[in-house]
N, C-alpha and C positions, 0 to 999 in steps of 0.2 A: 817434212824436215824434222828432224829429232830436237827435240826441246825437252827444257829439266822438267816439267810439268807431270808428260809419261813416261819420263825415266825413272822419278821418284813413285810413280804409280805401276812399276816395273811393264810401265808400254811402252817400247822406244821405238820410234819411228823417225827413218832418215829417207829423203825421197833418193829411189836409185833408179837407174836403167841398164838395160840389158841391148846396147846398140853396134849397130853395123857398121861398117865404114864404110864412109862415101868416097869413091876414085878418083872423085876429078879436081884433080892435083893445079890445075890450070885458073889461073886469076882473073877475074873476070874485070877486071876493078881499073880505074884511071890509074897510074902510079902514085907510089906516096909520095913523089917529091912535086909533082902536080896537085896535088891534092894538098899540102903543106904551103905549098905557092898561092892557091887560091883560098885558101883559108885565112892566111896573114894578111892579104889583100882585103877581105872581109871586115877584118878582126880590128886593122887599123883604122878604119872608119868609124871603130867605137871607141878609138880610143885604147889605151893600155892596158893589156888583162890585170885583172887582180892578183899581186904577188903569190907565186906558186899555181897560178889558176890557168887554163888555158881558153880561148873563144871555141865554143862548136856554132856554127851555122843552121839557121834555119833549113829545116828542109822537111820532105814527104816522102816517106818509105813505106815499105810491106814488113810491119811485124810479126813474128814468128818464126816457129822449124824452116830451117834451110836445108832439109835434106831427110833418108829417111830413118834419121837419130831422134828424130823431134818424138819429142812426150806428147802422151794426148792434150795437157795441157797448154803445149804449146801449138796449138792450133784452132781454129783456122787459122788461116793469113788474112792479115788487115790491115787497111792503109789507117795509116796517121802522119798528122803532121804536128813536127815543132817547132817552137820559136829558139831563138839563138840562145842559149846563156852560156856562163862559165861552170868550170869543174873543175875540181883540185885535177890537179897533173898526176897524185899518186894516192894511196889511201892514209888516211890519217894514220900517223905516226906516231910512236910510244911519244917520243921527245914532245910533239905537238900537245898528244895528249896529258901528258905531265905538266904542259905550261897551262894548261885548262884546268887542271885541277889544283895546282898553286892559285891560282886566281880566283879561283871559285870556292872552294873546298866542297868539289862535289865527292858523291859517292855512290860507285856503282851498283847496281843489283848485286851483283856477284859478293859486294861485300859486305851485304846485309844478310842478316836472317829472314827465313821465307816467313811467311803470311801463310800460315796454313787455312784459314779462311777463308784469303782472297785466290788463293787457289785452289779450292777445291770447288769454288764457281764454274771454275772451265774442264771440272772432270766429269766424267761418266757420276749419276749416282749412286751413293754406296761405296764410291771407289777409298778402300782403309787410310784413314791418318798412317804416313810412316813414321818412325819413330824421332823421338825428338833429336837423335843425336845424326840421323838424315838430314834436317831444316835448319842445321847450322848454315852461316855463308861458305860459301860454294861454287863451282862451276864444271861441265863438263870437260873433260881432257882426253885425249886420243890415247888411244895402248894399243903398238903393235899387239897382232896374235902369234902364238907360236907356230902357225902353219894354215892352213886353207883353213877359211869356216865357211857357212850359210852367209854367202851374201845379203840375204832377207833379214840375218838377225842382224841388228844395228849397235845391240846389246854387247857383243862380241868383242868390240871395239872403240868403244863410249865408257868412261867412266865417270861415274859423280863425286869430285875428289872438293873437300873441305879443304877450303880453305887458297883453292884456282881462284886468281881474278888478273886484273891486268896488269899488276905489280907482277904477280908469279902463276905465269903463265902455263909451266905445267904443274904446278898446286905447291905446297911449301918446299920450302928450302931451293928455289928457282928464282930467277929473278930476270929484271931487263936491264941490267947494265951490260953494257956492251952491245946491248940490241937496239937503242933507240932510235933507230932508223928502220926499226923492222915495223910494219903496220901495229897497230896495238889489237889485241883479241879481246875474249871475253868480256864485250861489251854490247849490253841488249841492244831494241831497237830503241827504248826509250832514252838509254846512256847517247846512244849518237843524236838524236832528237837535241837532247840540252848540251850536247859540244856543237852543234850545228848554229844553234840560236845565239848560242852565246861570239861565237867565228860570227855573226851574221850573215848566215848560208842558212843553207836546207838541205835535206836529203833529195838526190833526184827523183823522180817519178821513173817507172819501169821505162817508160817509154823513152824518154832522156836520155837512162843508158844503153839501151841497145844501139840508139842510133848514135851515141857517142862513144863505142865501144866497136862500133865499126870501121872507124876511124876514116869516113870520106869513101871507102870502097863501095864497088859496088854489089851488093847482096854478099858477103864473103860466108863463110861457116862461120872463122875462128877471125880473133882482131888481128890476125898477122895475115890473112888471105885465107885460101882453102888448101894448105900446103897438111896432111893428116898430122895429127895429133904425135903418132908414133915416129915421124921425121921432122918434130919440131921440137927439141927436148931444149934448143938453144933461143926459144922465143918464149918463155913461160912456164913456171915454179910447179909441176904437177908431179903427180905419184907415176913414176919408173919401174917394170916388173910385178911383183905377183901381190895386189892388194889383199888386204891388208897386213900381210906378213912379210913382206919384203921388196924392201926401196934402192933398186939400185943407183940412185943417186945420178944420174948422166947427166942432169941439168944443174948439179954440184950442189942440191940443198938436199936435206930430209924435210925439215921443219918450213915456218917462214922464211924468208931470204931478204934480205933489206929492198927497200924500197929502189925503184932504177936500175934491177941488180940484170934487167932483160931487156932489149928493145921496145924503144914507145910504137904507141901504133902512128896513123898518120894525122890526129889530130894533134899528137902530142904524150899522150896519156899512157902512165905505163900500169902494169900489172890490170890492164883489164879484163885479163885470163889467167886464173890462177892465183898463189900466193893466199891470200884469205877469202872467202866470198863478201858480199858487200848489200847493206841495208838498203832499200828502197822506200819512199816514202807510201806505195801502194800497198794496200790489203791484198791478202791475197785469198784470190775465187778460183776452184778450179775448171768455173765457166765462163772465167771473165773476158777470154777474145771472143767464144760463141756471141756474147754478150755486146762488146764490141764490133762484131764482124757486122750482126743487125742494125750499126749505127750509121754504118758508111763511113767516109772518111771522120775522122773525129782530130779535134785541133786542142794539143794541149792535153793529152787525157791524163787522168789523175788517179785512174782506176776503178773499181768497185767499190761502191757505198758500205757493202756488207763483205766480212772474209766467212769463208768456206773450205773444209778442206773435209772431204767426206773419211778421211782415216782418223781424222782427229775432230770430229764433228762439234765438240762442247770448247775447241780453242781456236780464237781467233788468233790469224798470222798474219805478219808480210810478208812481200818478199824480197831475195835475196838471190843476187846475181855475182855471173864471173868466176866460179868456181876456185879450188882452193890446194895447197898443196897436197891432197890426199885424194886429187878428182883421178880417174885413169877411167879408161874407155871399157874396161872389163865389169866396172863398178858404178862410176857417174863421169859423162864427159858436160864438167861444168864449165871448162872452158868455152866450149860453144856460146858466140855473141847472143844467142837465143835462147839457151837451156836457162830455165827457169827452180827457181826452189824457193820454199817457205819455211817459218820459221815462228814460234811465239813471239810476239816482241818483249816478253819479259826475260830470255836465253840467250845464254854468252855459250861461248865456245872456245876453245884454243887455235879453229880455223874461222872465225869470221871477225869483220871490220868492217869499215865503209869508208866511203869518200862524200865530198860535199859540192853543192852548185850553187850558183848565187843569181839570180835574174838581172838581164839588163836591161836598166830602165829608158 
């Protein structure tokens, strides 16, 4: 996943795929309104979710590719199981986030000057100091192109614009009024970290949300069933027509879309496809289900001890699920409950945000 790191060291790396479509249009899954029924049923036994939060249930699933879109990463298939908790119902919110920084007077990565220091630990050696007028605060922002490019260049369509952060979203003279009900962007993995502790929540573990991202179904592709991608344009905020130069718009957004602006899935939970992608509390290894697979079933997993990511071998990531308004199947289908991506946790973006879970005790 592209991060300012090798962007400033003019490496930009965005994980993509190159996938097929799977046929089979047909739902394998209890319904949602059975699944909504026995989930309430659950849910009241504990008691009232936490405002804005929804109950997921325990349970044991087969994590991974569901089809054959799957990244190598995303394989093998491995049981896990988890325990019940809660999860916001949608991803954290300009509005939310603004009441967290009135209260705190925190400040995000993006709105500091970089550390050229403390980053040039996670580069290749030798890799050139850029110029000081680079390492001002900053964040990446999306630029249409003006027509087809190399989907491999990432560069293409990434830019490092002084002065992007979660106020102004796509760099100065931008702003979020008017959007505050749109997820908030450009904020690392360590900015949701300190809005999560300070909410007292957490970030989920990968595994939390897959299986809450599925929304009760059973084994689905996408959180709405396995109905494709390309006849789902009224379930979820993704890139329409020819990436990255032209968005037809069919699902009525370009950009982000406010929060609930598309059906929840069956647990409750909206935008768990699309819209921004979403921090997880796990590192990420690009061996980490091999790694898993040899454990057998595993209860609660938390991830890999060490991250790995062999294109970016000197930067540790997490990862980052759900995909984002700019996913489409020609380029990355992050929609998919499975598709997996990573990220520095020191990188903002104009497509990424997260949501939060909170254990019950």
């Amino acid at each position: 996943m592209l991060n300012r790191i090798f962007y400033l060291s003019l490496i930009v790396l965005l994980g993509a795929c190159s996938e097929k479509k799977d046929q089979d249009n047909q739902q394998k899954a209890t319904s949602t309104d059975q699944v909504k029924k026995q989930t309430t049923t659950e849910s009241k036994a504990h008691g009232e979710a936490p405002d804005g939060m929804a109950y997921i249930p325990a349970g044991t699933f087969s994590m991974g590719g569901k089809s054959d879109q799957a990244d190598e990463d995303e394989l093998p298939r491995h049981e896990v199981s988890v325990s019940a908790f809660y999860i916001d119902k949608t991803e954290v919110t300009n509005r939310q986030f603004a009441q967290f920084v009135k209260e705190t007077g925190y400040e995000t990565i993006a709105e500091k000057a970089i550390d050229w220091e403390a980053m040039a630990k996670q580069l290749p050696p030798d890799t050139p100091k850029p110029p000081d007028s680079v390492l001002q605060p900053g964040s990446l922002v999306f630029k249409a192109t003006s027509g087809p490019v190399n989907l491999r260049d990432y560069s293409q369509w990434w830019a490092w614009t002084i002065g992007a952060d979660w106020k102004h979203p796509e760099g100065p003279g931008s702003s979020i009024e008017g959007k505050e009900d749109h997820p908030v962007v450009h904020v690392s993995w360590d900015d949701a970290v300190e809005y999560a502790r300070w909410a007292g929540k957490r970030l989920p573990t990968e595994a939390e949300w897959e299986w809450a991202s599925m929304g009760g179904l059973d084994d689905p592709k996408y959180p709405w069933g396995n109905l494709e991608a390309e006849q789902s344009f009224d379930k979820a905020n993704f890139w329409q027509g020819f990436f990255p130069y032209k968005n037809t718009e069919e699902d009525g957004f370009y950009s982000t879309a406010p929060v609930k602006s598309f059906p929840a899935n069956g647990y409750g939970l909206f935008d768990m496809a699309g819209n921004v992608w979403e921090w997880c509390q796990d590192k990420y290894h690009v061996s980490a289900y091999e790694q898993a697979k040899q454990q057998g079933l595993v209860n609660n997993p938390a991830g890999p001890r060490e991250s790995f990511d062999p294109m970016e071998p000197y930067t540790p990531k997490h990862v980052i699920r759900g995909g984002s308004f700019l996913c489409n199947d020609s380029y990355c289908s992050g929609y998919r409950v499975a598709r997996r991506m990573r990220s520095s946790k020191d990188s903002g973006f104009n497509h990424t945000g997260f949501r939060c879970v909170k254990d019950i005790n």
